[in-house]
TORSEKOL-291006 format. One line per field, with one value per residue: residue number from 1; residue in one letter; z, y, x of N, C-alpha, C in turn. Coordinates in Angstrom, 2 decimals. Layout:
<rs>
resi: (NUM_...)
resn: (A_...)
nZ: (Z_...)
nY: (Y_...)
nX: (X_...)
caZ: (Z_...)
caY: (Y_...)
caX: (X_...)
cZ: (Z_...)
cY: (Y_...)
cX: (X_...)
</rs>
This chain:
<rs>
resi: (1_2_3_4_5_6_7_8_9_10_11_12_13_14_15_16_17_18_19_20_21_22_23_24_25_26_27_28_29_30_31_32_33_34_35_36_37_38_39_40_41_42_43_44_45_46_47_48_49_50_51_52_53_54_55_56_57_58_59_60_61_62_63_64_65_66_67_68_69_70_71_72_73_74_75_76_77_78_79_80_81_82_83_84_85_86_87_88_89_90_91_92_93_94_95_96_97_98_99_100_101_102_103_104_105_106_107_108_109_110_111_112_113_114_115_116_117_118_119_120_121_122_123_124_125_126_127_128_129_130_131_132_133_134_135_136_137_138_139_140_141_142_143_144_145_146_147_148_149_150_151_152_153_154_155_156_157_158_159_160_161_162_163_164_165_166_167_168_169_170_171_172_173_174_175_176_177_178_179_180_181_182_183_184_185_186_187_188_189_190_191_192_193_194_195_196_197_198_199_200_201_202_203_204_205_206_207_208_209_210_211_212_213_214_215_216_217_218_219_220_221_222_223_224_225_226_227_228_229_230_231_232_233_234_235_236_237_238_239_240_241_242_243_244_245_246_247_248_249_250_251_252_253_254_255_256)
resn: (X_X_X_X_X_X_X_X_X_X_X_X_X_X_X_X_X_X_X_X_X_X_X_X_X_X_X_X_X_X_X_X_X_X_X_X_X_X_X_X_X_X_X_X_X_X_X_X_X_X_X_X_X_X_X_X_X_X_X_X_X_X_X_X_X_X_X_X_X_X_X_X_X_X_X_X_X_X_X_X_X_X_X_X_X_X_X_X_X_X_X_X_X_X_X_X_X_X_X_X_X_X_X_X_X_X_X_X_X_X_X_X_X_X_X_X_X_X_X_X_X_X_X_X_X_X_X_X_X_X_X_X_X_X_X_X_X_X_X_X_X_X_X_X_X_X_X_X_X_X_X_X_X_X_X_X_X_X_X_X_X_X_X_X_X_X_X_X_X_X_X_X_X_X_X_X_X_X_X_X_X_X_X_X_X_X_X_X_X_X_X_X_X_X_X_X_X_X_X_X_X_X_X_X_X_X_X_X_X_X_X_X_X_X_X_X_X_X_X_X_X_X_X_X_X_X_X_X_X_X_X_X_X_X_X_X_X_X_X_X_X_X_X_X_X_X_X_X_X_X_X_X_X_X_X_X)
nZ: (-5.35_-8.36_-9.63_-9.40_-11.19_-10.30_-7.23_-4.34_-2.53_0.81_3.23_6.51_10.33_10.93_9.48_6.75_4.07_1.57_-0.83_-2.34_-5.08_-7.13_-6.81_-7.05_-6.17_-5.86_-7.89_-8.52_-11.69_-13.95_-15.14_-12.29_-10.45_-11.13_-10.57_-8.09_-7.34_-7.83_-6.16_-3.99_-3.90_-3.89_-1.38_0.49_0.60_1.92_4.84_7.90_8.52_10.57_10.31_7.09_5.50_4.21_2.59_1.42_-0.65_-1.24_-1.44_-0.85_0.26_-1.53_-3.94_-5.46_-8.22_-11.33_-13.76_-16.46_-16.89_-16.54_-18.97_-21.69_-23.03_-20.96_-18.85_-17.58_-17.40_-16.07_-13.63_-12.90_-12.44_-10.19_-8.17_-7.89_-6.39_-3.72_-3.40_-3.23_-0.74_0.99_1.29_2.66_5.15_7.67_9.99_8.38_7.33_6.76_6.61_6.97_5.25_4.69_1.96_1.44_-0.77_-3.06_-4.43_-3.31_-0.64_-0.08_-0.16_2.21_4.25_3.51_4.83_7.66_9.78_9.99_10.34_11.38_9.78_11.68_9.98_7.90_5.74_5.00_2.19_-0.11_-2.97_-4.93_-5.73_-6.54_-9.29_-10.90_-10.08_-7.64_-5.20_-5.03_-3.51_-0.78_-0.43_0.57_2.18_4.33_6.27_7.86_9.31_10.53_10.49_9.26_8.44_9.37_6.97_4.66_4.76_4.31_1.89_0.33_0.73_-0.37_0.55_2.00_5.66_8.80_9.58_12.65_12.97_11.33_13.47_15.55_14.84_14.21_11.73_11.75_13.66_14.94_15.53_15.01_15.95_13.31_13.70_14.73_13.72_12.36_13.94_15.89_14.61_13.71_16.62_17.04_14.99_15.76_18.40_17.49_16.01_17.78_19.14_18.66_15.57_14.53_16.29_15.47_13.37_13.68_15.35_13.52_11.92_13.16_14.13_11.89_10.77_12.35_11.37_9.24_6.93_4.30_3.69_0.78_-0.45_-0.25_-1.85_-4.52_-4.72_-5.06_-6.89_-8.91_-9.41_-9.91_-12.21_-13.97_-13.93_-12.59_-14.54_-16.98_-16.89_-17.85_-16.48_-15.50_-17.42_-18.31_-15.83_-15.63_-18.24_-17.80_-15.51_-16.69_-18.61_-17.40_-16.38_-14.91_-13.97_-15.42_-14.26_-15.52_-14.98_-12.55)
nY: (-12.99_-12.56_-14.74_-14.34_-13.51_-12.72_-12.21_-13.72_-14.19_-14.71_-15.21_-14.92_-15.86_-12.94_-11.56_-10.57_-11.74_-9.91_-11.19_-11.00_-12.22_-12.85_-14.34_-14.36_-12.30_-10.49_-8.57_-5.45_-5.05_-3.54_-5.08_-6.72_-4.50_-3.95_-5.76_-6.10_-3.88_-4.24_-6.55_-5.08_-3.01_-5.32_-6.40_-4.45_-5.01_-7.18_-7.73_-8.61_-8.32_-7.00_-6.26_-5.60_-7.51_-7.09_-9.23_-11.93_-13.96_-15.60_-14.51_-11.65_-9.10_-7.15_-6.03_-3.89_-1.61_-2.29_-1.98_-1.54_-0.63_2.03_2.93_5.68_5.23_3.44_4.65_6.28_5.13_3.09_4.76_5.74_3.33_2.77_4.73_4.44_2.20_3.05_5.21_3.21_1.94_4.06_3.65_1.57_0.88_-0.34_-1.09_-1.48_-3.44_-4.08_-7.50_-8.54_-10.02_-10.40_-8.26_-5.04_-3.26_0.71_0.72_-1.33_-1.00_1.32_0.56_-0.99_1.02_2.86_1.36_0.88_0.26_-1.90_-4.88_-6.82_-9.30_-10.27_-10.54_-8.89_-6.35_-2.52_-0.32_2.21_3.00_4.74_7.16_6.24_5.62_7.93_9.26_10.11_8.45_9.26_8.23_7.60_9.50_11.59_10.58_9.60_11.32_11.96_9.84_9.10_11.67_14.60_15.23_12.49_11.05_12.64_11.86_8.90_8.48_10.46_8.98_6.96_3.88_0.60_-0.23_-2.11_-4.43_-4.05_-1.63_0.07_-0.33_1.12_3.49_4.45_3.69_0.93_-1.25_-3.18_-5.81_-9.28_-12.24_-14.61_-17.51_-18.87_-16.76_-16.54_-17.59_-15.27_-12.62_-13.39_-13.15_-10.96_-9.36_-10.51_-9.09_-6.64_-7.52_-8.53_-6.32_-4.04_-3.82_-0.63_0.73_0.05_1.49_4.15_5.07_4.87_6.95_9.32_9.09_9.87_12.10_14.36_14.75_17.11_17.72_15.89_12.53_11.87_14.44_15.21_13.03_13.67_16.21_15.56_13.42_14.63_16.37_14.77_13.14_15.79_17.39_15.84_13.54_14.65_15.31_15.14_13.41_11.83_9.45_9.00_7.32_5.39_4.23_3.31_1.62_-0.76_-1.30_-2.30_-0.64_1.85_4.89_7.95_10.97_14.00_16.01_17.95)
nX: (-19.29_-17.39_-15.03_-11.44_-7.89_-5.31_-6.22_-7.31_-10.04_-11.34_-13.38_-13.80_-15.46_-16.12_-14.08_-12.83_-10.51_-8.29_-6.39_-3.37_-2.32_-0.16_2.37_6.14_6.02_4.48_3.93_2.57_0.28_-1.78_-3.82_-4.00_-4.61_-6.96_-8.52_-7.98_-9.55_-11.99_-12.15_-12.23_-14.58_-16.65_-16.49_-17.18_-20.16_-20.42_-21.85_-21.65_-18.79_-16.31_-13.19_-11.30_-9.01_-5.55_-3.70_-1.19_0.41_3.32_6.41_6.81_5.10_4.45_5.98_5.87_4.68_3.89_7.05_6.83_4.41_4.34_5.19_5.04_2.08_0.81_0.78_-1.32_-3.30_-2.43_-2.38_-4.42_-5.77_-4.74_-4.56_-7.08_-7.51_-6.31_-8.84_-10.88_-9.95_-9.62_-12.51_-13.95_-15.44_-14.72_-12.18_-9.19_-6.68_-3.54_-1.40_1.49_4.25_7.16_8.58_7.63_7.47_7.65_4.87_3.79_4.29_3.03_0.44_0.45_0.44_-1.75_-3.54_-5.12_-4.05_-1.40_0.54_3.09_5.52_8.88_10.49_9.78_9.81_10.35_10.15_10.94_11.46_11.37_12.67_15.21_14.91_14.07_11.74_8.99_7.35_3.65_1.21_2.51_3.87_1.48_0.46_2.34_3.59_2.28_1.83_4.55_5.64_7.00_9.85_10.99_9.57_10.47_13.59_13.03_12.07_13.80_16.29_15.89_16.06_15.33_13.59_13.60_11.55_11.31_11.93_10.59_8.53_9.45_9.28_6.32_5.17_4.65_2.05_2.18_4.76_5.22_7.16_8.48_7.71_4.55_3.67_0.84_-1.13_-0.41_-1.21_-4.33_-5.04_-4.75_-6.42_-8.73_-9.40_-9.89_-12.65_-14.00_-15.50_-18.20_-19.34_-20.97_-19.78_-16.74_-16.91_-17.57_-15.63_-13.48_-14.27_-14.83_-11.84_-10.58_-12.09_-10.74_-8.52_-7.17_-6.88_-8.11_-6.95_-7.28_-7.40_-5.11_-3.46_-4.46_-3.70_-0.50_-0.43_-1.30_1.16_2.97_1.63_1.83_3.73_6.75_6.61_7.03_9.65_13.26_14.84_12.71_12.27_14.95_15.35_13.60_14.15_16.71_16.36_14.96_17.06_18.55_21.27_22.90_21.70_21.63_21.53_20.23_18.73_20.03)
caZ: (-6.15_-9.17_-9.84_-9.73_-10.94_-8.99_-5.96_-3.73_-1.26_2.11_4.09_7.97_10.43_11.40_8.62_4.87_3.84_0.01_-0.28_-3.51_-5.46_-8.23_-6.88_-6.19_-6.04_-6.18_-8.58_-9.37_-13.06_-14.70_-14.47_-10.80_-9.88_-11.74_-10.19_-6.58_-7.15_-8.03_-4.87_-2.74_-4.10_-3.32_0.30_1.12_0.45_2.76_6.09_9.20_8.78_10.90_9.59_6.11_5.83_2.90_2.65_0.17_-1.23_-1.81_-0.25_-0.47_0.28_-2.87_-4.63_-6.28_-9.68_-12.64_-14.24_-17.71_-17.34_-16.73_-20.73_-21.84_-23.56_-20.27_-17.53_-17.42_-17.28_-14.51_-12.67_-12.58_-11.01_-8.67_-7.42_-7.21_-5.11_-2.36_-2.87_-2.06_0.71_1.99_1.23_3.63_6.98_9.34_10.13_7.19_8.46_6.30_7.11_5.93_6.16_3.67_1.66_0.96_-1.93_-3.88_-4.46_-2.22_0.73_-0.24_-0.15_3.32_4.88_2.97_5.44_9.02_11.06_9.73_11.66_10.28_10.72_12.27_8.62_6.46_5.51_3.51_1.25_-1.48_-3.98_-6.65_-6.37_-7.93_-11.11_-11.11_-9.99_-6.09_-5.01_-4.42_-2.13_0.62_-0.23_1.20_3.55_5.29_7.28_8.48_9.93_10.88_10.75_8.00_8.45_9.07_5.66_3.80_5.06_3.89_0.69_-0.57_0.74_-1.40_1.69_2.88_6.97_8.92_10.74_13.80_12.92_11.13_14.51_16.51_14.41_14.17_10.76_12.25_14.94_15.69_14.86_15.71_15.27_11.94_14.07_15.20_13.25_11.78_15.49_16.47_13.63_14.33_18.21_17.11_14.52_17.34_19.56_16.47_15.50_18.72_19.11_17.88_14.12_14.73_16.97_15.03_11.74_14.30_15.77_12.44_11.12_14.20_14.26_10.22_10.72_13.27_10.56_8.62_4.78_3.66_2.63_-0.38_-1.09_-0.13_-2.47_-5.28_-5.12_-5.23_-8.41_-10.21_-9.15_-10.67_-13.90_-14.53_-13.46_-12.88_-15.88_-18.42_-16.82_-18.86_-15.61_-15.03_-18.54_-17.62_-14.55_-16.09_-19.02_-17.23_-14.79_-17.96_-19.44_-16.07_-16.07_-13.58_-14.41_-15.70_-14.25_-16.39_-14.10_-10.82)
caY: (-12.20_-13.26_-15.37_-13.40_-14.56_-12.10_-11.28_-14.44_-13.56_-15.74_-14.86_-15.52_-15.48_-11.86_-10.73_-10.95_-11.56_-9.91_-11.62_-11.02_-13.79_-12.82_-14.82_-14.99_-11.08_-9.76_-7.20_-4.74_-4.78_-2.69_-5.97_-7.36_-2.98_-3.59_-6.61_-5.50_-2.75_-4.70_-6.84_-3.75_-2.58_-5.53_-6.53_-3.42_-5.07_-7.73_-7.29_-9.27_-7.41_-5.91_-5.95_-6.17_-7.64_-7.22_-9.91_-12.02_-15.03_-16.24_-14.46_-10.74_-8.83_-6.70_-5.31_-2.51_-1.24_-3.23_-1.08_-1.61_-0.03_3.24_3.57_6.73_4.65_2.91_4.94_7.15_3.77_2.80_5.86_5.92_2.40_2.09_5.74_4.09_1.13_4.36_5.69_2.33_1.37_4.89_3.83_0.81_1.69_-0.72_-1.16_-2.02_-4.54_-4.88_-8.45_-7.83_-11.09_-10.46_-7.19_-4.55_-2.04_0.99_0.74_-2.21_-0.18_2.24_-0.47_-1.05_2.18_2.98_0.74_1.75_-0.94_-2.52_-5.93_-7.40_-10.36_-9.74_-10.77_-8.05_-4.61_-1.54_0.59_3.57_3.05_5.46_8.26_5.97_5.36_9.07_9.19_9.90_7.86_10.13_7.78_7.98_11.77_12.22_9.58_8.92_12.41_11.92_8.66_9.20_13.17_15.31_14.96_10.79_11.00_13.12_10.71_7.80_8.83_11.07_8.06_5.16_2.97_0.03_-0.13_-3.30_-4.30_-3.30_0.06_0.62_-0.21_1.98_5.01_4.34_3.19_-0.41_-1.07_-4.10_-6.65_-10.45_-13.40_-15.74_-18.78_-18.57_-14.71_-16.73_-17.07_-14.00_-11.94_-14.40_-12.71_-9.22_-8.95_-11.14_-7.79_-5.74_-8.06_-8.41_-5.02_-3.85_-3.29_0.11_1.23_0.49_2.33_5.44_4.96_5.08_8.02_10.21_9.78_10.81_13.80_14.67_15.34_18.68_17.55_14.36_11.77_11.67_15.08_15.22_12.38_14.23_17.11_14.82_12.74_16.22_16.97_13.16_13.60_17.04_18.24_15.07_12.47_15.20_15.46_13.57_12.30_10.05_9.21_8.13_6.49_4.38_3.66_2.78_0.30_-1.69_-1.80_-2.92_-0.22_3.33_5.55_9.31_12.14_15.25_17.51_17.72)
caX: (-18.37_-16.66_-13.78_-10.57_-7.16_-4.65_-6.93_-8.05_-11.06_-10.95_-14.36_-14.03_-16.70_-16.59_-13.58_-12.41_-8.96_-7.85_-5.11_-2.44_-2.01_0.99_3.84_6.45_6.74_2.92_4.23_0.87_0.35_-2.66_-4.76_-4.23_-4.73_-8.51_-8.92_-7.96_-10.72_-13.36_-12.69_-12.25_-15.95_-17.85_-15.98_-17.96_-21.44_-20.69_-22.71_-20.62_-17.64_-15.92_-12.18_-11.09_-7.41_-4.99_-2.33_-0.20_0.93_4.71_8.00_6.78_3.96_4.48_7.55_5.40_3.97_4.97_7.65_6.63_3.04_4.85_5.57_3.59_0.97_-0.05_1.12_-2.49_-4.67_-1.95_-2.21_-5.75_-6.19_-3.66_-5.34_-8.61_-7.37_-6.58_-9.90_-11.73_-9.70_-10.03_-13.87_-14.14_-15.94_-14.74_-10.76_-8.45_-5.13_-2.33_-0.76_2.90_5.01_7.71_8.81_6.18_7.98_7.49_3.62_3.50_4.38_1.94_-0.76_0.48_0.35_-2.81_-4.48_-5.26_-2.93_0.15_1.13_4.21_6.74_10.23_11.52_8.98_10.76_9.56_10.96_10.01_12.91_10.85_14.17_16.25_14.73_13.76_10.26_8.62_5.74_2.86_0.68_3.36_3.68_0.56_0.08_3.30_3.82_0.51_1.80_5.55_6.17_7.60_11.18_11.28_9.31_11.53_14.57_12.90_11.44_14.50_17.18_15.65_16.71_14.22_13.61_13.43_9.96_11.29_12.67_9.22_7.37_9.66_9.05_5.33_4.87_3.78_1.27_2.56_5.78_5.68_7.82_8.03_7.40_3.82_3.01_-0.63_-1.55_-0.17_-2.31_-5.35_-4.86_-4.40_-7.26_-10.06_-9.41_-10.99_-13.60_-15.34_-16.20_-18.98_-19.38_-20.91_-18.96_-15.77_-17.05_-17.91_-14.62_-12.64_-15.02_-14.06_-10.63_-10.26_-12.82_-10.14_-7.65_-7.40_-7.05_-8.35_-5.67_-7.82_-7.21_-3.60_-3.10_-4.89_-2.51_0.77_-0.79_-1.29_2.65_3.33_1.82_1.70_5.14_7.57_6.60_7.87_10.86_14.31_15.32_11.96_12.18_15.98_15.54_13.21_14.79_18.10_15.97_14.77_18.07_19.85_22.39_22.83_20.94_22.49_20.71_20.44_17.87_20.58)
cZ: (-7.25_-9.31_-10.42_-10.44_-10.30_-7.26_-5.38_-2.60_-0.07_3.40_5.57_8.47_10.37_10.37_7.53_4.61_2.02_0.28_-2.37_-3.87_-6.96_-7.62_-7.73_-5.12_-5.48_-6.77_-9.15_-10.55_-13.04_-14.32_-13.35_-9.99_-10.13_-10.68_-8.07_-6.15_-7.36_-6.78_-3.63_-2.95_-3.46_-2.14_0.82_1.25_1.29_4.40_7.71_9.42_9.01_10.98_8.10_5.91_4.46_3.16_1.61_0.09_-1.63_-0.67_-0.27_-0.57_-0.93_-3.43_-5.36_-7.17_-10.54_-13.04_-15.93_-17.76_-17.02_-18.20_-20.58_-22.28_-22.35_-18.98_-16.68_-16.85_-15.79_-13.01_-11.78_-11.88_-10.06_-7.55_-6.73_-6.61_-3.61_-2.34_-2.22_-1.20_1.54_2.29_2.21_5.16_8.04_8.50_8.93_7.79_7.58_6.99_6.30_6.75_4.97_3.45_0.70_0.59_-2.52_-3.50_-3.40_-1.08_0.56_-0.23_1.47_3.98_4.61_4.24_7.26_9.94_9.77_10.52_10.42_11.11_11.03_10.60_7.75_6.61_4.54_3.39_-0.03_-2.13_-5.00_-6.73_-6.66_-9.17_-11.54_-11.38_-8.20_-5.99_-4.30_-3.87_-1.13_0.91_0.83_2.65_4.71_6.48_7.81_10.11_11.15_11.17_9.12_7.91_8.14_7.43_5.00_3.70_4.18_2.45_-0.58_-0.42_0.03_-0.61_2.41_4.50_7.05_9.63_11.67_13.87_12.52_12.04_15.51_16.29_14.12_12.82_10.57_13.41_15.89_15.07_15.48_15.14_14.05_12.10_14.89_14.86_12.53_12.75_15.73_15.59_13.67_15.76_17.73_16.05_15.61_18.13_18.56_16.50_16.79_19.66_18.00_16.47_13.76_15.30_16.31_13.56_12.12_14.53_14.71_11.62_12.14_14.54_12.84_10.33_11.62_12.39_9.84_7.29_4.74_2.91_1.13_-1.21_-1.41_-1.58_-4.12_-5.96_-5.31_-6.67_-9.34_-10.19_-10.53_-12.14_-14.60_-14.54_-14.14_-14.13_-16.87_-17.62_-17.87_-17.63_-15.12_-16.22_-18.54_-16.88_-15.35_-17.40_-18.78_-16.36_-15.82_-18.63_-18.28_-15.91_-14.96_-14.55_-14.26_-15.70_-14.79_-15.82_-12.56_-10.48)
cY: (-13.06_-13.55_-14.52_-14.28_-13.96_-12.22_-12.79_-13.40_-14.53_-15.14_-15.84_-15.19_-14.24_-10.23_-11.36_-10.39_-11.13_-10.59_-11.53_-12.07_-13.89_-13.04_-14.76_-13.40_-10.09_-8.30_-6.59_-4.42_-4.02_-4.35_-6.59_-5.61_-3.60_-4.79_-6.67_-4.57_-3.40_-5.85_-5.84_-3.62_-3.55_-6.57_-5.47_-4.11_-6.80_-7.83_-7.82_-8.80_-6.76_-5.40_-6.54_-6.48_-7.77_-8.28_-10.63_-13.29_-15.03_-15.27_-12.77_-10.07_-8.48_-5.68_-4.18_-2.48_-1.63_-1.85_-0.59_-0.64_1.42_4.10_4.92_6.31_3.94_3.50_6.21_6.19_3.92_3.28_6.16_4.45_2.23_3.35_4.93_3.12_2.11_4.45_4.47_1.96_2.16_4.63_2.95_1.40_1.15_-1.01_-1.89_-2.45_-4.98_-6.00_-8.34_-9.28_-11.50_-8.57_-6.27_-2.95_-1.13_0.73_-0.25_-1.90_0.60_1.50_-0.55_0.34_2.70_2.38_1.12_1.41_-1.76_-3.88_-6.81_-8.61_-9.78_-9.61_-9.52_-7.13_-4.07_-0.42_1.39_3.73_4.15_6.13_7.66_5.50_6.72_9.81_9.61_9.18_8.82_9.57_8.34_9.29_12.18_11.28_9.53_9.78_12.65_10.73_8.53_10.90_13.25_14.64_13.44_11.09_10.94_12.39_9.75_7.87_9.34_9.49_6.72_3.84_2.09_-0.17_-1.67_-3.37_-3.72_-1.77_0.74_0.71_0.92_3.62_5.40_3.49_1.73_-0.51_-2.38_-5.27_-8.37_-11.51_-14.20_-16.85_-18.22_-17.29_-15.74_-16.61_-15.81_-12.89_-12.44_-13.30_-11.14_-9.05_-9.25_-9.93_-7.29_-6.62_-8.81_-7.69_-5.07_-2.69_-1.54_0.91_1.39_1.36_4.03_5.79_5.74_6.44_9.28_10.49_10.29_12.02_14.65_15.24_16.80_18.64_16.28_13.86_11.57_12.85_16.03_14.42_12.75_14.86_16.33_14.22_14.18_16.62_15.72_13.28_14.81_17.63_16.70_14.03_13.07_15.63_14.03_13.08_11.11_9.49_8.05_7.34_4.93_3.50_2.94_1.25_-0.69_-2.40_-1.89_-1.91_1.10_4.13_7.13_10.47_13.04_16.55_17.32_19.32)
cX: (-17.75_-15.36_-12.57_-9.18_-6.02_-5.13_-7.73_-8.79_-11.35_-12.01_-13.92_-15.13_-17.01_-15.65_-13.18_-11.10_-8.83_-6.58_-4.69_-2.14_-1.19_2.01_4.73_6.35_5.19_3.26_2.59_1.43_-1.01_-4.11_-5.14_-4.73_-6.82_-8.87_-9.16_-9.56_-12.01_-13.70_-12.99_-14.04_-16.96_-17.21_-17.30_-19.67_-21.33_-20.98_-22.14_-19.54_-17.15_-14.28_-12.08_-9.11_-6.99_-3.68_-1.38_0.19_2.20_5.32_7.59_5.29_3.51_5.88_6.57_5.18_4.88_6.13_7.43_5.41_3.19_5.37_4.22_2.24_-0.14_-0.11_-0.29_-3.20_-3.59_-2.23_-3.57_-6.38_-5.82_-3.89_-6.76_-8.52_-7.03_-8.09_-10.69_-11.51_-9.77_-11.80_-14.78_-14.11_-15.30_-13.19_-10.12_-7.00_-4.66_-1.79_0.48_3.90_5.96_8.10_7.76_7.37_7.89_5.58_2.96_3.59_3.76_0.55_-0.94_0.11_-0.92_-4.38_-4.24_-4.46_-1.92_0.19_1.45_5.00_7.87_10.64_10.66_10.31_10.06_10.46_9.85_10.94_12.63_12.22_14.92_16.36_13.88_12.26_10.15_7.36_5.02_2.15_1.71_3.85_3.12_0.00_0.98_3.55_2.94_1.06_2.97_6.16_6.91_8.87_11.66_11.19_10.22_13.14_14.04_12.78_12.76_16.01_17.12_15.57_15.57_15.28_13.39_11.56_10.17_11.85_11.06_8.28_7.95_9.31_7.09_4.42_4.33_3.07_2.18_4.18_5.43_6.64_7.27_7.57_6.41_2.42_1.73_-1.58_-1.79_-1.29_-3.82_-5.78_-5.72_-5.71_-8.81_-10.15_-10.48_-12.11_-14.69_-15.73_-17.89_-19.08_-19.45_-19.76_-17.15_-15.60_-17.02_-16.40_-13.66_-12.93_-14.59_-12.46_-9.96_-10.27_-11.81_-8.96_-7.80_-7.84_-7.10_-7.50_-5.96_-7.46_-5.99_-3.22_-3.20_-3.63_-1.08_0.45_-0.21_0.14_3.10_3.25_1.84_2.84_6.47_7.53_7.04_8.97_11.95_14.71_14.31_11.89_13.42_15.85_14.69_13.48_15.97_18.08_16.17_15.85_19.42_21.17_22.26_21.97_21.87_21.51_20.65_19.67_18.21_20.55)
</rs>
């Protein structure tokens, strides 16, 4: 594969680590989104693998989608990669394992959840801040009440309010939590279970309990986008919110 400069690739014997590599923050911009996707695509064409793991470099997993590439000029391109990093990770056959060892934000918690297992440090936390710069994140629209139930959702989503690891494992939203002293081990442990199974068997596995669903997260996620840009982006309050971020002050709602 070719040389990335966001997106390190970290082949083990039996799995492949993406790992984020925009310290300190791994904020997704428009170029580390393209760059993600083009490792996502050819992970898939490697043949031994039977987890693929997403993880991160510096103090957070990911604080979320640049804020800048939301102007009207870029916020289509944006919209359309940071979609197609869902579709390929929905596109990977065998188990997908967020490693979360830090704060996973806004699009960065939608990265997480996106992926089939969660396993976090005591210290991670996640949050969906979009309602207070006058926006909703439509990944976790469509994903999260899948994961946690309607109601949690709607709490989390409409309150702005990040959770701790362990609040996120009690409500389901993590598979697993471990300590900060030791969590490389501990994740080491917990992926070795997956990866010596058999390959088959965990692609069958993962394909049976989807088909088991009603509406494809793919096509949940669809309908929320089309809400996103078709409805909320011409509103003056996401126009506000995001203008208010930029220029560090509150933000003054006008569509209450």
């Amino acid at each position: 594969m070719k040389d990335f400069e966001f997106i390190k690739i970290i082949e083990g014997e039996k799995n492949v680590s993406l790992v984020m590599n925009r310290p300190p923050l791994n904020v997704l911009n428009i170029a580390m989104m393209k760059e993600f996707n083009d490792a996502l695509t050819g992970v898939r064409n490697f043949r031994n693998v039977r987890a693929v793991l997403i993880r991160a470099e510096g103090k957070a997993f990911s604080a979320g989608v640049d804020i800048s590439d939301h102007t009207a000029d870029r916020v289509g391109t944006m919209m359309d990669e940071f979609h197609k990093m869902f579709v390929n990770l929905f596109a990977i056959r065998v188990p997908t394992v967020a490693i979360v060892d830090g704060a996973a934000l806004g699009g960065g918690c939608e990265v997480a959840i996106a992926c089939d297992m969660i396993v976090a440090s005591e210290r991670a936390k996640f949050g969906q801040p979009e309602i207070r710069v006058g926006v909703f994140p439509p990944i976790a629209a469509a994903i999260m009440p899948r994961l946690i139930g309607r109601n949690r959702t709607l709490e989390f989503l409409m309150n702005g309010e990040a959770m701790t690891a362990g609040e996120a494992e009690r409500i389901g939203l993590v598979n697993r939590v471990f300590p900060v002293e030791g969590f490389s081990g501990a994740v080491d442990g917990f992926v070795s279970k997956l990866t010596s199974q058999s390959k088959v068997l965990l692609e069958m596995t993962k394909q049976a309990v989807d088909s088991g669903l009603q509406e494809s997260a793919r096509d949940a996620i669809a309908a929320a986008e089309k809400l996103y840009m078709g409805d909320m982006m011409k509103t003056e309050d996401a126009a506000e919110g995001l203008r208010a971020f930029l220029e560090k002050r509150a933000a003054v709602w006008v569509n209450r």
